[in-house]
One Martini backbone bead per residue (centre of mass of N, CA, C, O) as a GRO file, in nm:
protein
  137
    1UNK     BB    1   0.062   0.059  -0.026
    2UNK     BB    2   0.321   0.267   0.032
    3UNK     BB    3   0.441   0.185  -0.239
    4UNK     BB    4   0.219   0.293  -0.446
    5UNK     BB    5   0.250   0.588  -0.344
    6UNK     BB    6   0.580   0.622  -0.370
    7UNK     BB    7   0.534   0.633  -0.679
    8UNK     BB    8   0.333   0.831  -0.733
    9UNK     BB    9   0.502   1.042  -0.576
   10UNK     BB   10   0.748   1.048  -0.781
   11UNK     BB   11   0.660   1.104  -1.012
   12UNK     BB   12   0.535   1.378  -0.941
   13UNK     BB   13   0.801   1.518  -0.863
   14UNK     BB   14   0.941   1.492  -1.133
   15UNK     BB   15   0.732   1.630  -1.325
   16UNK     BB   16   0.660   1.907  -1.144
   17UNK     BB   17   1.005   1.961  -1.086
   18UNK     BB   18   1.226   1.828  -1.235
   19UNK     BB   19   1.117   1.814  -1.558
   20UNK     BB   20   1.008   2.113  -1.504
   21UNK     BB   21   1.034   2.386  -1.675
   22UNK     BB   22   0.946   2.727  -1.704
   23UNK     BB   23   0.893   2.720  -1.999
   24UNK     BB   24   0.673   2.522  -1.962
   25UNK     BB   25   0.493   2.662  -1.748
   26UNK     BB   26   0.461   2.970  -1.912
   27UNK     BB   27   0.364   2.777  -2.208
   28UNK     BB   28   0.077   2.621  -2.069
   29UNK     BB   29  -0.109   2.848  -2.091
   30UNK     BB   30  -0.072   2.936  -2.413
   31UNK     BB   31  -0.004   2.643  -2.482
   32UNK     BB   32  -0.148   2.294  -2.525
   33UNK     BB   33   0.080   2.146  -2.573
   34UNK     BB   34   0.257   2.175  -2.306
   35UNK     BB   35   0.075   2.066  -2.163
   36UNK     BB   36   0.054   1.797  -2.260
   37UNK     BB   37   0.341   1.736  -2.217
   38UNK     BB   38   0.335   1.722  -1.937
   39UNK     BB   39   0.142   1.486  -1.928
   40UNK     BB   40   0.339   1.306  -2.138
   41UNK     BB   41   0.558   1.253  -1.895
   42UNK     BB   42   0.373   1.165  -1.652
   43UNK     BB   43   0.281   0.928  -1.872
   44UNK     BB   44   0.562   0.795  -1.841
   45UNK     BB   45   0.665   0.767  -1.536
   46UNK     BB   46   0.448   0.560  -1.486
   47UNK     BB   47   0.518   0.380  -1.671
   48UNK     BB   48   0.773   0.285  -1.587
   49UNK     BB   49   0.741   0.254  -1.293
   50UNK     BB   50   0.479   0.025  -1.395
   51UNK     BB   51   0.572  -0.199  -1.595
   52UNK     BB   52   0.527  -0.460  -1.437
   53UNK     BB   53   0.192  -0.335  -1.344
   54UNK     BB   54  -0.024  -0.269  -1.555
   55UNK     BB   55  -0.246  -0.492  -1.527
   56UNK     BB   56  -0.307  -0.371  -1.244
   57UNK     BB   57  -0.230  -0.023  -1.245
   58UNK     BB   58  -0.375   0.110  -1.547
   59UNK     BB   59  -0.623   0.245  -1.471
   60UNK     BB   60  -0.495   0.432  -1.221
   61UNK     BB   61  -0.303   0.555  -1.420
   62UNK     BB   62  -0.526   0.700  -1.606
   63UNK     BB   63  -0.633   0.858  -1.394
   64UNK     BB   64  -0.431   1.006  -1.286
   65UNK     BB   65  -0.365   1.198  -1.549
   66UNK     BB   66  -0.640   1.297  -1.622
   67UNK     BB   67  -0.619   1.462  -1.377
   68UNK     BB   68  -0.408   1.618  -1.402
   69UNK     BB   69  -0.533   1.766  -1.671
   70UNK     BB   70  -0.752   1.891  -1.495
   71UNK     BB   71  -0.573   2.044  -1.252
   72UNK     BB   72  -0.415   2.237  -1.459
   73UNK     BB   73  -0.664   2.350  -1.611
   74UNK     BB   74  -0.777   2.498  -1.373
   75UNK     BB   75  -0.480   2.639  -1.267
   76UNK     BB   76  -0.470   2.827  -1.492
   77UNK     BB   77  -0.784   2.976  -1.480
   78UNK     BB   78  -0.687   3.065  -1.208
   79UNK     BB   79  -0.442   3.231  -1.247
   80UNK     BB   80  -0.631   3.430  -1.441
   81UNK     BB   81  -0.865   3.502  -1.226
   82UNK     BB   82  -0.566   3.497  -0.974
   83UNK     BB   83  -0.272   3.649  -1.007
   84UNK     BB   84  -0.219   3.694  -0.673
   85UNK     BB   85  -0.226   3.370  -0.570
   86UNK     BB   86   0.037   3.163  -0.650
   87UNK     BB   87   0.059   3.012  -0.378
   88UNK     BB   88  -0.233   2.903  -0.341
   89UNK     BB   89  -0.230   2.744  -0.614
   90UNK     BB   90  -0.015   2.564  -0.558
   91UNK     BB   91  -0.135   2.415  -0.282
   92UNK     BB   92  -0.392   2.309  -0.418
   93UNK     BB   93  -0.273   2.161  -0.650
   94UNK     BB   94  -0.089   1.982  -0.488
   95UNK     BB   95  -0.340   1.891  -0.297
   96UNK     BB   96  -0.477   1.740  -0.503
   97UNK     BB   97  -0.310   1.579  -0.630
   98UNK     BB   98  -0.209   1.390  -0.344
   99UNK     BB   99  -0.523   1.309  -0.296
  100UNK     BB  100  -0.546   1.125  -0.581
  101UNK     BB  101  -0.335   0.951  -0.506
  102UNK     BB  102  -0.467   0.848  -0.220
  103UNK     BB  103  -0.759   0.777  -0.352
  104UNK     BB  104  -0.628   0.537  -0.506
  105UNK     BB  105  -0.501   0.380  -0.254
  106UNK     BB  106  -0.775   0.346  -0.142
  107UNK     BB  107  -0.940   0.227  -0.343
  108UNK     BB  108  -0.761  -0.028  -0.391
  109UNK     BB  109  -0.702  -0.098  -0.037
  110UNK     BB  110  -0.825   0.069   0.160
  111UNK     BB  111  -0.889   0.154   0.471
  112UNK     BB  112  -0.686   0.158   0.742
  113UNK     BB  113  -0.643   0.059   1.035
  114UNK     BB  114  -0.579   0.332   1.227
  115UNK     BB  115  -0.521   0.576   1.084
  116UNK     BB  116  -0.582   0.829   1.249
  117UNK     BB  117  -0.387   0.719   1.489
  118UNK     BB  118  -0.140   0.746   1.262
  119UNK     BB  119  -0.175   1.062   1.214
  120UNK     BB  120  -0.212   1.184   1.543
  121UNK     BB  121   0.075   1.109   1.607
  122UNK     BB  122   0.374   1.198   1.708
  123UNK     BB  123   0.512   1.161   1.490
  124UNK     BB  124   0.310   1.288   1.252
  125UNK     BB  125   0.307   1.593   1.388
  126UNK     BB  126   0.610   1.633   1.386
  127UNK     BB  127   0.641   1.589   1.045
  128UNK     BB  128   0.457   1.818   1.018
  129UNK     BB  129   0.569   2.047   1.138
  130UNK     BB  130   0.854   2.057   0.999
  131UNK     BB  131   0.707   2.081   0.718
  132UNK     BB  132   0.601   2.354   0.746
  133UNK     BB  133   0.882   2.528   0.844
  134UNK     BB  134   1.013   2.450   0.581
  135UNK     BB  135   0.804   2.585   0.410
  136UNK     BB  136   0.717   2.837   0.637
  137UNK     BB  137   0.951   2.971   0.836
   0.00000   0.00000   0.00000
């Protein structure tokens, strides 16, 4: 179960981060290829790493892909919308994305007892703490 979401969890940081260059960035809002391309990216990062198990994971990997360009094309219209409040926009982008990973993990596995209560453990607690911040301290 955690190996599947940190599988999917790692394309998503791959493409959203590694592999999206600026140029990327500025030219999907204006051409529809490059957005395009950053989806085909994604779906190209998941091919490979699911590589060995596409006929176990291959339904959830192409909701994965489409659901991603659906948020994509969201956050385009909030940028137009909103041009002032690009933080906010990414928190929530990034906060979908994470989201429907997790959406994923939990269809296929269902939720795990005590979920929970290992959420808000000290332990799971302390390293929320940590990286908010780190994020914005």
């Amino acid at each position: 179960m955690m190996l599947l979401f940190l599988k999917l969890l790692l394309c998503h940081i791959l493409g959203d981060f590694v592999l999206q260059t600026k140029r990327l960035v500025q030219q999907r809002s204006q051409d529809l290829r490059y957005l395009l391309l950053h989806i085909a990216i994604h779906a190209a990062l998941l091919a490979l790493v699911f590589c060995t198990s596409l006929d176990l994971y291959g339904q959830a990997l192409i909701f994965v892909v489409c659901s991603h360009l659906a948020i994509d094309s969201m956050k385009i219209w909030w940028e137009r919308k909103y041009p002032y409040h690009p933080t906010r926009l990414f928190v929530l982008d990034q906060l979908l994305h994470v989201g429907v990973l997790g959406a994923v993990v939990v269809y296929i596995y269902g939720i795990p007892e005590g979920l929970v209560a290992q959420l808000l453990s000290e332990k799971s607690l302390l390293y929320l703490t940590a990286f908010l911040l780190a994020a914005w301290g």
